[in-house]
KEMARBA-795695 format. One record per residue (C-alpha): residue number from 1; residue in three letters; z, y, x. Coordinates in steps of 0.5 Angstrom, whole numbers, plus 500, padded with zeros to 3 digits. Example, Ala and Ser with C-alpha at 12.3 -4.5 7.8 and 13.67 -1.06 7.14 Angstrom:
BEGIN
i, aa, pz, py, px
1, ALA, 516, 491, 525
2, SER, 514, 498, 527
//
This chain:
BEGIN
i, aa, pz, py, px
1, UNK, 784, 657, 755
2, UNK, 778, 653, 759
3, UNK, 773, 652, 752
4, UNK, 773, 645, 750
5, UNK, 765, 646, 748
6, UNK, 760, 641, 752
7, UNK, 756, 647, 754
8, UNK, 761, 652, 755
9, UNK, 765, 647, 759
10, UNK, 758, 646, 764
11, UNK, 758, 654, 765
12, UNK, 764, 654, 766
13, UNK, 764, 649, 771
14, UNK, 758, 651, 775
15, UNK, 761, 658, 776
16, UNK, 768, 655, 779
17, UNK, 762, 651, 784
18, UNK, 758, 658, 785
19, UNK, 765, 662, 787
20, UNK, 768, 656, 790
21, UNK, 764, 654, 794
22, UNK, 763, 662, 797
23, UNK, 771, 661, 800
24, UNK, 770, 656, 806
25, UNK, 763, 659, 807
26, UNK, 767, 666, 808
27, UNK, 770, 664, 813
28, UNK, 766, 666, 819
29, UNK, 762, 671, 814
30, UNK, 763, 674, 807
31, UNK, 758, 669, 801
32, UNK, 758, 671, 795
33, UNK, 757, 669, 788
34, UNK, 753, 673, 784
35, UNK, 749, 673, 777
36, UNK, 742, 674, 777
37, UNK, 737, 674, 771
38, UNK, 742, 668, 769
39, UNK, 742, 664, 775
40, UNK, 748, 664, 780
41, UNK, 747, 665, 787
42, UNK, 751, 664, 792
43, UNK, 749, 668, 799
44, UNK, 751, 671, 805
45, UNK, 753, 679, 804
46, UNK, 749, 684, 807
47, UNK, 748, 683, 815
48, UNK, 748, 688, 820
49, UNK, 744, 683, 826
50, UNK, 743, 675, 825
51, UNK, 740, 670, 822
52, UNK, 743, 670, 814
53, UNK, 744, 663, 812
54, UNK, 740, 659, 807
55, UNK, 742, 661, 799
56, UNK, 744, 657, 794
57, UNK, 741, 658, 787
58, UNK, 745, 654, 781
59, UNK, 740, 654, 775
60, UNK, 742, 651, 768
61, UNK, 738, 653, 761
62, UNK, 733, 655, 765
63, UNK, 726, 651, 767
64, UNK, 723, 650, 773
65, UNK, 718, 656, 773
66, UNK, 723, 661, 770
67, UNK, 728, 659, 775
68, UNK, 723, 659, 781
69, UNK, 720, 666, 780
70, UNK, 727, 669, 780
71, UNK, 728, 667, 786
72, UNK, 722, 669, 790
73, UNK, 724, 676, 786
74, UNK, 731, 675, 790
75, UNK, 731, 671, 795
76, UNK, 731, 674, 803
77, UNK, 728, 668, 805
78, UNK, 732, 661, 805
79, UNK, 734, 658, 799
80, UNK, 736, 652, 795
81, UNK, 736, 652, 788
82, UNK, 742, 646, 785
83, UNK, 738, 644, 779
84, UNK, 743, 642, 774
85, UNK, 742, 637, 768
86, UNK, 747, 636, 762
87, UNK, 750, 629, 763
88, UNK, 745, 625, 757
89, UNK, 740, 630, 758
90, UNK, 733, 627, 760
91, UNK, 731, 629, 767
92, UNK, 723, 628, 767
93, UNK, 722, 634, 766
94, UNK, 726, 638, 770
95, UNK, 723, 633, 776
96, UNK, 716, 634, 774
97, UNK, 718, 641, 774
98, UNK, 720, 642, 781
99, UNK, 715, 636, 784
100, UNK, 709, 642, 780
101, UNK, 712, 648, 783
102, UNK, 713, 644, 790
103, UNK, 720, 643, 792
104, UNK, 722, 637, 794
105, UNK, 728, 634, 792
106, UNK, 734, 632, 796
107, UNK, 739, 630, 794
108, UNK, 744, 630, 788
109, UNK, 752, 630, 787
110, UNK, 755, 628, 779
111, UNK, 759, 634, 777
112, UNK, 766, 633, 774
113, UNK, 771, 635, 771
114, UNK, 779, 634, 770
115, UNK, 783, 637, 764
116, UNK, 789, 636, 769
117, UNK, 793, 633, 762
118, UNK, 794, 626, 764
119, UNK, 794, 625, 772
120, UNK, 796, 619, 775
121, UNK, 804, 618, 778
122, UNK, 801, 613, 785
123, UNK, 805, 612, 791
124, UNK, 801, 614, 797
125, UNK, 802, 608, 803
126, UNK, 803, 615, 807
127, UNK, 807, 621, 807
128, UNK, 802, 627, 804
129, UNK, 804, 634, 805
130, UNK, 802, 641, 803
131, UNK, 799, 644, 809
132, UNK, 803, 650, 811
133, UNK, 805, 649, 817
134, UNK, 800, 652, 823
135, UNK, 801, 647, 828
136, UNK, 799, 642, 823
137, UNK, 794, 646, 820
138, UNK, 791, 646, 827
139, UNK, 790, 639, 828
140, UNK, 787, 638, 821
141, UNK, 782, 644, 824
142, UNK, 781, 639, 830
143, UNK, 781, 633, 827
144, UNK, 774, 636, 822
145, UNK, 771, 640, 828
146, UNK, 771, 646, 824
147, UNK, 776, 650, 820
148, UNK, 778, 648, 814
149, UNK, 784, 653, 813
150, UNK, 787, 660, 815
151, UNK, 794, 663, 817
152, UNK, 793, 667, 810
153, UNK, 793, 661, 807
154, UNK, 799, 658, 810
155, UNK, 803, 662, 804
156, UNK, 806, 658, 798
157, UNK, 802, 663, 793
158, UNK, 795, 663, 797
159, UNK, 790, 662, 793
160, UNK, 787, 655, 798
161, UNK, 791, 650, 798
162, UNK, 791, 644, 803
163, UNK, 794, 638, 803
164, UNK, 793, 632, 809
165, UNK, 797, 624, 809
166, UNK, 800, 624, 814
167, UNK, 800, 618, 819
168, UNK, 806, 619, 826
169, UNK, 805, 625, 825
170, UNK, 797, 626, 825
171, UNK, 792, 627, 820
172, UNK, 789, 621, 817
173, UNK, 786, 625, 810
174, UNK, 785, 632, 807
175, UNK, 783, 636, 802
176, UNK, 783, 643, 799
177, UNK, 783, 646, 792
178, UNK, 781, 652, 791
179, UNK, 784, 657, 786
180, UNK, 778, 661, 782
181, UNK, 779, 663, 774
182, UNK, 783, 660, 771
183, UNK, 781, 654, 775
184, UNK, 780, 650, 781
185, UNK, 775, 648, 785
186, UNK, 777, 641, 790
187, UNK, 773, 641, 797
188, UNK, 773, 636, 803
189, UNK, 777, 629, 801
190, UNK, 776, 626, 807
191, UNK, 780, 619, 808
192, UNK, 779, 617, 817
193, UNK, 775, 610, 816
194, UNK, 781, 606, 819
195, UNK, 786, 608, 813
196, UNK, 781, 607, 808
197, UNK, 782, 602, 801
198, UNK, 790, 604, 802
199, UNK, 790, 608, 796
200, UNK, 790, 614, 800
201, UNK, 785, 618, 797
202, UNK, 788, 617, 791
203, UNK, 795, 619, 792
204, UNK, 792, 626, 795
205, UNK, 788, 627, 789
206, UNK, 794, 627, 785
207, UNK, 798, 631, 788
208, UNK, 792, 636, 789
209, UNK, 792, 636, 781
210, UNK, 799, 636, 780
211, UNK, 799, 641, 784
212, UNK, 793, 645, 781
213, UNK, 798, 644, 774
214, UNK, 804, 647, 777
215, UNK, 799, 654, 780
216, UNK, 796, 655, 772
217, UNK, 789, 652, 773
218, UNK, 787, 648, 767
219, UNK, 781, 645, 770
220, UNK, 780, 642, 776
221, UNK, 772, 641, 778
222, UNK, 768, 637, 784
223, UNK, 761, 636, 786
224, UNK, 762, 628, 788
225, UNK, 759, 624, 793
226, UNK, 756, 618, 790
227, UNK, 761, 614, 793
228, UNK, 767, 619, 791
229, UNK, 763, 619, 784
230, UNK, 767, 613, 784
231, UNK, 773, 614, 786
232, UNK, 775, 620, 781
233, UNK, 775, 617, 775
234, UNK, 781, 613, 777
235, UNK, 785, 619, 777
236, UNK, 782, 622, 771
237, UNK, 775, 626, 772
238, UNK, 769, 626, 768
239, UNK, 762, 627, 770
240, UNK, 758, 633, 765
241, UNK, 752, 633, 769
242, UNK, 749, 632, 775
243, UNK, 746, 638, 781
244, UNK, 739, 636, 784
245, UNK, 738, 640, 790
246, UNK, 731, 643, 791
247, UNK, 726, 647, 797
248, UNK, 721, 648, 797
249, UNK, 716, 644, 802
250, UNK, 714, 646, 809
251, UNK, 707, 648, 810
//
């Protein structure tokens, strides 16, 4: 049973971001998540030749000066360090902290969570399927320029699930979620500009959720964008916190 308790609930969900984010970065390389003096980090496997991909390290609990010796201990080179703030915690100091030790903000994402107990019943303006043909998989993969899913994932038991609205046959939408713990970690809602405001995010979302129910997870979590911060509540997220996104500056 996912713990009900604000603190735990934010640790469980950090480590469903940490380990959920490593499955599509793993694509082309094996990343891995692994705990580090109380910090999470997120990072390429040991490489035999190339360059190795920026870390990201997930610090909660921990102050700037803890956070940062640990990983210049640690680190192989590049890093990121995903600060995160308890939603009702003060941010000033965490902020003063970073800004003291040098690293420059760039960017910060609300992290929410869905108890997958009360989900909405929405009728999408277009056909929404579950990814698991390889024609189809192809052309979501084309339509993002990257891959967003494998052939190992096309069996009805995989771990990722994709799903994708369907406009004439194409892709006008996606998103992914992500088996990790007991829970799930939802990556890449994307609705193509032209089929914006119809309601197709929503519908996505909620057979995403349904979904997720259906396959044993008993939370859902996201890192949203400020525009999609908007979005999920509407479908039954709820925001815990917020990750501040920290490097350390050029010199």
């Amino acid at each position: 049973m996912i713990e009900a308790d604000p603190g735990r609930l934010l640790d469980t969900a950090l480590e469903v971001f940490a380990r959920g984010i490593c499955v599509p970065r793993s694509f082309t390389h094996p990343y891995l998540a692994e705990r580090v003096e109380g910090l999470w980090v997120t990072r390429d496997a040991p490489r035999k030749r190339g360059r190795y991909r920026r870390e990201e390290w997930v610090a909660h609990g921990v102050t700037p000066g803890q956070t940062v010796e640990i990983v210049r201990r640690h680190t192989r080179g590049r890093y990121a360090v995903c600060a995160i703030c308890a939603t009702g915690e003060s941010d000033e100091p965490m902020r003063a902290g970073y800004r003291a030790l040098d690293h420059r903000l760039g960017f910060t994402e609300p992290i929410m969570v869905h108890h997958l107990r009360r989900i909405p019943r929405l009728t999408s303006p277009i056909k929404i399927v579950r990814v698991l043909d390889p024609a189809l998989a192809n052309k979501v993969n084309k339509a993002v320029r990257r891959r967003q899913i494998l052939p190992e994932h096309l069996d009805a038991d995989a771990p990722l699930r994709m799903y994708a609205a369907l406009e004439d046959g194409d892709p006008a939408g996606w998103v992914t979620s992500i088996d990790v713990a007991g829970a799930t970690w939802c990556a890449n809602l994307y609705v193509k500009p032209e089929f914006r405001r119809r309601g197709i995010g929503r519908a996505l979302m909620c057979r995403m959720l349904r979904d997720d129910r259906s396959h044993g997870s008993q939370l859902a979590v996201l890192a949203a964008s400020h525009t999609g911060a908007l979005l999920y509540p509407l479908v039954g997220y709820e925001q815990i916190g917020t990750l501040y996104s920290y490097t350390p500056r050029r010199r």
